[in-house]
N, C-alpha and C positions, 0 to 999 in steps of 0.2 A: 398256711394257718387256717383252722375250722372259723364259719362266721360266726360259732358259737365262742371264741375267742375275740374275734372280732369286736363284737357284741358287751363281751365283760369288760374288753378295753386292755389283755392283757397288750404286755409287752409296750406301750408307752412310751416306753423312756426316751423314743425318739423326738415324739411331741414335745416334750418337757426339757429335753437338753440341747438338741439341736435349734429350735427357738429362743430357748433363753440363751443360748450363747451367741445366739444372731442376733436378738434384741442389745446384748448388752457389745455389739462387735459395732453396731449402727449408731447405736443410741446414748449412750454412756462417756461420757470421756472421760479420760484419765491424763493425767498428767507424766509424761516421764522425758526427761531431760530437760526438764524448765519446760515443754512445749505442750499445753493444755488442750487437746483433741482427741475427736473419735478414735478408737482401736483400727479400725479399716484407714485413715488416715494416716497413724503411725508405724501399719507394716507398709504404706504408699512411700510415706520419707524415707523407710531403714531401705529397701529396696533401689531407691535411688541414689541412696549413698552407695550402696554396694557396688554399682554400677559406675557412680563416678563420672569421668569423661567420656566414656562410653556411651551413657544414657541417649544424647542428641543422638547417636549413629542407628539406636535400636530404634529410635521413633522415626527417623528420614525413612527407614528399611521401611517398616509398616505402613508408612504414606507410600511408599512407593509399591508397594506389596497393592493397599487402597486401589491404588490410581491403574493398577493394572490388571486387575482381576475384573472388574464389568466391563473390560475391553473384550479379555479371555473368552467370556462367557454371552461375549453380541448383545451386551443390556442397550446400550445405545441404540439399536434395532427395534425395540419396544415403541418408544413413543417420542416424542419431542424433548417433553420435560425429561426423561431418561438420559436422553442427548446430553441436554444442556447441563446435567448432573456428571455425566459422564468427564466433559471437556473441564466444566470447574474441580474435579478431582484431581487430572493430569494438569492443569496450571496450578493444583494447591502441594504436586509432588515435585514439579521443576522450582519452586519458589522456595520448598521445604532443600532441595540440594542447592539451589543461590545460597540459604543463609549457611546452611553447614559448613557449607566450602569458601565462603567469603568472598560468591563473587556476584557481582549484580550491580543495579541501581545503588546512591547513595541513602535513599528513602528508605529501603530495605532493612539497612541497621540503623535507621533512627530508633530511637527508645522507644516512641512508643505506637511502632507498628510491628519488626519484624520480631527484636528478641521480646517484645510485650507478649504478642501471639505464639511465639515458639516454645521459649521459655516458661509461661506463666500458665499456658493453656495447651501446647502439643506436647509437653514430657508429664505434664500430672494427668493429663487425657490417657496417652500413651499405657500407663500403668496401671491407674487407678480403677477405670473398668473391668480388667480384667482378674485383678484383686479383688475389687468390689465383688464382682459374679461369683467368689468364693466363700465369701460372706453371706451374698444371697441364697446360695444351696442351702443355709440351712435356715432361711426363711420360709423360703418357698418349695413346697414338696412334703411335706411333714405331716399339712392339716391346719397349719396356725390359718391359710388363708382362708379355707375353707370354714373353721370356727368363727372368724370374723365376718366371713360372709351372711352366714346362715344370721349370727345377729344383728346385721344389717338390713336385710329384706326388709322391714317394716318403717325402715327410713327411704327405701330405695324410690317406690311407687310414687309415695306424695311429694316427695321433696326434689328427686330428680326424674321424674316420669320414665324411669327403667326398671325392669326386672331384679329382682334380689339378688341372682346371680352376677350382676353386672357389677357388686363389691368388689366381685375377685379381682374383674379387669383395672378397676380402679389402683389396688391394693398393689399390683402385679404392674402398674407402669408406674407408681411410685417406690417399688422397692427392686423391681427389676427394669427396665425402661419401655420407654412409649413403643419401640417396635413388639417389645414381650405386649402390650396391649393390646396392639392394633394385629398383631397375629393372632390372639384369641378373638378379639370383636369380630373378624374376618372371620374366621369359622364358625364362630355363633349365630354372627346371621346370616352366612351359606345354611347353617343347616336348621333355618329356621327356627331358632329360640330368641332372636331380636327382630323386631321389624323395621323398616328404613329410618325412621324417625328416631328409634331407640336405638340403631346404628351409629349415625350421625351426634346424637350427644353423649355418644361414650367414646367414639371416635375423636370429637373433636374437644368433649370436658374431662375425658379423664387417663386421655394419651398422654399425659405431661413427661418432662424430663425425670430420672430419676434420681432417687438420694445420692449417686455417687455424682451426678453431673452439680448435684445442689453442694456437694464438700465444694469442687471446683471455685463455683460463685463466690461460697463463703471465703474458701482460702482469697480469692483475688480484688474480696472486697475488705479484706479482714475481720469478716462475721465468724468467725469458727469459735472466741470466745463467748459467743452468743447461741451458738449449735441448736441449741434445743428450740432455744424462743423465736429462733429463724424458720427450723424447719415443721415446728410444730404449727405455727403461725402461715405459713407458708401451705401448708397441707389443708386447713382450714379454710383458709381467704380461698383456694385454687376451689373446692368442692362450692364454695358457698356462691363464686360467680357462676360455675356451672349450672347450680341449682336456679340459678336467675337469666340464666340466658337460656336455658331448657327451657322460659314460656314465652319468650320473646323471639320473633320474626329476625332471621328466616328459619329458624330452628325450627319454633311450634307448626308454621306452617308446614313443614316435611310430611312424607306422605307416611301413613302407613301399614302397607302392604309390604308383604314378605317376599326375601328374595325369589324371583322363579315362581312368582305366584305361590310360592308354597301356604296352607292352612296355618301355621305356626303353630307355636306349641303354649300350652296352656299353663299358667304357673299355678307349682304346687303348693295348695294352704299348709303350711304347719300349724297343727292342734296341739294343744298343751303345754307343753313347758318348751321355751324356746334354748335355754339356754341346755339342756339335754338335747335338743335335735342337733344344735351345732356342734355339741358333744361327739355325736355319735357321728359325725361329718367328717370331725377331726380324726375319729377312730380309722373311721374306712380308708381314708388319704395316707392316715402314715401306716396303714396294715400293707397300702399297696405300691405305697413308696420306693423310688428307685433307691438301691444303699448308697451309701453317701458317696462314696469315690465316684464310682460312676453320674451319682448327680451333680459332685461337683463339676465334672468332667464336662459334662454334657452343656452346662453354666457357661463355664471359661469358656468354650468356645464358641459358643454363641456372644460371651464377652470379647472376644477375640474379632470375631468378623464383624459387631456392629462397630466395634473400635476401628479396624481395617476403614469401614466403612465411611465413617464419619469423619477420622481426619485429615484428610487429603481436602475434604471439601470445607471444612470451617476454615482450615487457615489462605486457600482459597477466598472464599465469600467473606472471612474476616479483614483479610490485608484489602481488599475491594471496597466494603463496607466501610472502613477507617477512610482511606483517600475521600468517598464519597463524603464523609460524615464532615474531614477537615477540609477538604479544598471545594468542595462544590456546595452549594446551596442546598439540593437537592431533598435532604433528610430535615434540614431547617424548615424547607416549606412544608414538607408534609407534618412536622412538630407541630403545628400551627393548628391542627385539627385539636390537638389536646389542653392547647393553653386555655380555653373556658373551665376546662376540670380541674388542672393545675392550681391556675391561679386566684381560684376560692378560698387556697391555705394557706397559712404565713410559713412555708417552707421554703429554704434557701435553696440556690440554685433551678431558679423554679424552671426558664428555659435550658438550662441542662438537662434537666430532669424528664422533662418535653421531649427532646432530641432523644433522646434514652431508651425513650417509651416507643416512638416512632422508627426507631432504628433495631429494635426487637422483630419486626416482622424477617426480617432480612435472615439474622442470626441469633441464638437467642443467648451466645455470651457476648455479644457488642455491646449491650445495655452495661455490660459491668465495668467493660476496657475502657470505654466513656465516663465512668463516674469512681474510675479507681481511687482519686483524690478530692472525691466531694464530702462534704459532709453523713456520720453518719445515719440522720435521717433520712437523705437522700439516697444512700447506698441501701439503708434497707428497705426503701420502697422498690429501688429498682432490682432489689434481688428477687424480690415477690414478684415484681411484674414480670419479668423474663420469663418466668415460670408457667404464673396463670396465665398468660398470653398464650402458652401452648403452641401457636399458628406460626409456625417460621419456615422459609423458603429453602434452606442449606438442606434439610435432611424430613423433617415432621411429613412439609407438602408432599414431595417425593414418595414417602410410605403410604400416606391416604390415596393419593391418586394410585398405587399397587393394588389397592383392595378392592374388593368387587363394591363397595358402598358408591362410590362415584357420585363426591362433591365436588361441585366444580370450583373454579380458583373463585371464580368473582366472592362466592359463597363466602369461601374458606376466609378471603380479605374482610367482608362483614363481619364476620364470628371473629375472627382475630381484633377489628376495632372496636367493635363492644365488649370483648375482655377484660381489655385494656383499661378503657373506656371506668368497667366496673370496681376493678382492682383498683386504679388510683384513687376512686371515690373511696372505697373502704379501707385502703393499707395506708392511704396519708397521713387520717385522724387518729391511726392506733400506732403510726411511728413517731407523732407529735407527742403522745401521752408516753408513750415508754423512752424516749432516747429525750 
């Protein structure tokens, strides 16, 4: 297609239907069968029924698929933390065939460690990612991100001390996930259009979980009648700590010089009408758009291996995390850091809520398996928090430390306890007024 096409904007239709039927796949719920949720949700459930008693056998295979392909491929050989990533995948693939096959410890089948974890979190993991990733092809790739970016810039500079383009990455680890981010931030500032500083807080404010990990939370907190005011809320609170912890140490103090000494690159002023340049943004994107099968294609399987990925080691670091949380002290004393925050609000379960919060570092669906039966203003602070916390050891840590950015842990543990720290301050007062 000529750029004088380009230009006029013919041929469109991809912008305009592939987005709105990803807006309304994400964002819309519908009701069918009595059961009121997202469209991506409802083709989650009809699939699992299809599948039946089968389902458990297709999620064991995947963990074990997980637990043995960074073996295959010598990641272990990398670094330490690689290691130890490595050995908690193959203990979260032997623990996934104890519960299938019924055989193990009697802690295993208590309620609420082994079929809590299995059930409630490894077969709606198992599927829903990679369905989700089907939905996201026609978010992402079209232009929609690219339109929202362009009108973004002039939020981006003063509010989060990054570059305008630094929407997309935002936009792109909430509708696709934190590794879709941190693989763009990663090449952004290899090739010098971020500097360390603006590395670092887009790495560490806007890697978050994405909306398919956020149905998860809602389903196991039973927020999903709530869908919209959770995750819109949820989206907002996440950006608005960022924006606040981007001038606070040790973030602000980051240096910043460009990878490899590089000059970095200059941002472009847009003149005139903005909402025309994002126009013509969106044009270019879907003129050069991969076609749909092929991008779905390309989606799924990148939904496919972060899934591989991730669940061998959450039910792992999950079943670990629970023992810790019930039989040792451990997560109690570090609770201890947040009850000054806490305990300013008349919210119930105020030391649950503490443990919650402090037990997020670790995994960042522990916060929920901890407060499955709390109140729900409690459930919805700690659904937010899980979230804007960002900073979790099972899988986030592991990605950052990949990247050429190189935060180190102690850092990483700072930024994670001011997160935290900021969200309980702002999500309390607004879960007191609405619930």
């Amino acid at each position: 297609m000529s750029q004088h096409d380009v230009l006029k904007g013919r041929n469109m239709w991809q912008f305009w239907l592939y987005s709105t039927i990803g807006i309304i796949c994400f964002f819309i719920p519908v009701t069918i069968n009595g059961n009121h949720t997202i469209i991506v949700d409802h083709v989650h459930l009809a699939f699992r029924r299809l599948l039946g008693s089968a389902m458990p056998y297709l999620a064991l295979v995947m963990m074990i698929c997980g637990a043995t392909i960074p073996i295959v491929r010598s990641e272990y050989k990398k670094s330490l933390m690689d290691l130890i990533i490595v050995i908690f995948k193959g203990l979260g693939a032997i623990i996934g065939i104890m519960y299938v096959f019924r055989i193990g410890p009697q802690i295993l089948f208590d309620p609420n460690y082994g079929p809590f974890l299995f059930d409630k979190l490894m077969l709606p993991l198992s599927v829903l990612i990679p369905i989700g990733a089907i939905a996201l092809s026609l978010l992402v790739g079209y232009g929609l991100l690219e339109f929202i970016g362009v009108l973004m810039e002039p939020i981006m500079r003063p509010i989060f001390k990054t570059p305008g383009k630094s929407a997309v990455d935002a936009v792109a680890s909430f509708v696709g996930s934190y590794s879709l981010g941190l693989l763009i931030t990663n090449r952004v500032y290899r090739d010098g259009m971020y500097n360390k500083k603006e590395a670092v807080i887009i790495a560490t404010g806007f890697s978050t979980v994405s909306a398919t990990f956020m149905i998860i939370i809602a389903r196991t907190l039973e927020l999903m009648e709530h869908w919209n005011l959770y995750f819109w809320t949820c989206l907002l609170i996440t950006f608005v700590v960022t924006a606040i912890s981007a001038h606070l140490p040790p973030i602000s103090l980051e240096s910043t010089e460009y990878y490899n000494q590089q000059e970095g690159q200059k941002e472009v002023i847009i003149q005139g009408n903005r909402l025309k340049a994002a126009w013509n943004e969106a044009k270019r994107q879907s003129h050069q758009s991969l076609p749909l099968f092929r991008n779905i294609g390309m989606n799924v399987k990148d939904g496919l291996e972060m899934t591989l990925a991730i669940l061998p080691s959450i039910l792992s670091i999950g079943f670990l995390g629970l023992i810790l949380a019930n039989h040792t002290p451990i997560i109690d004393w570090l609770s201890y850091i947040f009850y000054p925050v806490i305990y300013m609000f008349p919210i119930s379960d105020q030391a649950l809520l503490a443990k919650a919060s402090a037990i997020s570092v670790i995994e960042m669906f522990l916060p929920s398996l901890l407060v499955a039966k709390a109140a729900i203003q409690v459930k919805f602070v700690v659904a937010i928090t899980s979230v804007s916390a960002i900073i979790f050891f099972s899988a986030l840590v592991p990605c950052i430390l990949a990247t050429e950015i190189k935060i180190p842990i102690w850092k990483l543990i700072i930024i994670w306890f001011i997160r935290v720290t900021l969200t309980l301050l702002i999500t309390i007062p607004i879960s007191l007024l609405l619930f």
